[in-house]
C-alpha positions in Angstrom: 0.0 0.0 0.0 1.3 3.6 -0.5 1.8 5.7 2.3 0.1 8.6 1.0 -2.6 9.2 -1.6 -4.1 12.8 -3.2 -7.3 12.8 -3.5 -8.9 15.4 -5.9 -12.4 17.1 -5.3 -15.1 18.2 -7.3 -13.1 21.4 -7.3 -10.0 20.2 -8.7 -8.2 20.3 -5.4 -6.0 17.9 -4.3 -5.8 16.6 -0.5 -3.1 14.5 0.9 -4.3 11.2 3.0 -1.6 9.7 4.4 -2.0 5.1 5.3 -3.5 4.2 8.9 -1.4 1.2 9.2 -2.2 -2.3 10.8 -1.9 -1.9 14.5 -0.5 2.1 14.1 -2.7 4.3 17.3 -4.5 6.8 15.6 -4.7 10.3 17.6 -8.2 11.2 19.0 -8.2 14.1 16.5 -11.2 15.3 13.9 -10.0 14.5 10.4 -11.3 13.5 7.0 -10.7 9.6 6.0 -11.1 7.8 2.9 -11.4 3.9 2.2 -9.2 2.6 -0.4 -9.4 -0.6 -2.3 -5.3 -1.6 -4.4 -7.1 -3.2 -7.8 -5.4 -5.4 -9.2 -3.6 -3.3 -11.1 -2.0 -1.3 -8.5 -4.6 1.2 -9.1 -6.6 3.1 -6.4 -10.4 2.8 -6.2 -12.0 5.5 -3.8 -14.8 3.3 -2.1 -16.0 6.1 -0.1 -15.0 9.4 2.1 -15.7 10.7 5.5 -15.6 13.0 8.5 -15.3 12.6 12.2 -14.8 13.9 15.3 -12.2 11.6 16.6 -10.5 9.1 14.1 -9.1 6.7 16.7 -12.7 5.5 16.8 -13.0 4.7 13.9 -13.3 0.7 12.5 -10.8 -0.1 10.3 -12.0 -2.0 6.9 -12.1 -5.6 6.4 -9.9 -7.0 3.2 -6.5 -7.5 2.5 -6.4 -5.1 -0.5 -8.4 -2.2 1.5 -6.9 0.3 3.5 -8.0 3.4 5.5 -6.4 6.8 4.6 -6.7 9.8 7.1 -6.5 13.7 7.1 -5.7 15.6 10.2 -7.9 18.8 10.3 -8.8 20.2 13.5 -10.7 23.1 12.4 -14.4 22.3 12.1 -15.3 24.8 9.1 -12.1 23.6 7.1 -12.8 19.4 7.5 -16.2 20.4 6.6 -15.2 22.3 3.2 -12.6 19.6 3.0 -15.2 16.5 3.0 -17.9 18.9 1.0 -15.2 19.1 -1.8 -14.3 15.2 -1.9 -18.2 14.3 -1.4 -19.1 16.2 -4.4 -16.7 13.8 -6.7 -16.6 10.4 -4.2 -19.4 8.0 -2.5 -19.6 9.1 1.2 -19.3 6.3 4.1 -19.4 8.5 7.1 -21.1 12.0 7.7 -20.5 12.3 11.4 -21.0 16.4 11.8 -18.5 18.6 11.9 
């Protein structure tokens, strides 16, 4: 898996995610997250974006080939914007408020 991945949003910005390892403590920190499946190709396919309150919560996906990518944003109006832009060009998981 790659350590990092840029996402782009319906705006044509790109946002960094960077790999929540297998067995890596996340912080209890807001952030933006996206699940990632590796085809078979090595390419990336986007299964779905997200927002929360504290990422350490969250359950990490199921599948050798999938991974969970996270954003640090601790600014509520920024993650917000952040996940608006991604949602507008990627299938939402999570919408857990701001």
């Amino acid at each position: 898996m790659k350590q990092f991945i840029d996402l782009v949003g319906g705006s044509g910005t790109e946002y960094r995610f960077r790999l929540w390892g297998p067995g890596e403590a996340h912080p209890p920190i807001a952030g933006n997250f996206a699940v990632v499946r590796v085809t078979g190709g090595g390419e990336s396919e986007i299964l779905g974006v997200g927002h929360v309150l504290d990422l350490s919560r969250l359950d990490r996906p199921s599948g050798d080939q999938t991974a969970l990518y996270t954003r640090l944003n601790i600014a509520s109006a920024r993650r917000l914007a952040e996940h608006e832009d991604l949602a507008s060009r990627h299938p939402v998981l999570r919408d857990a408020g701001p």
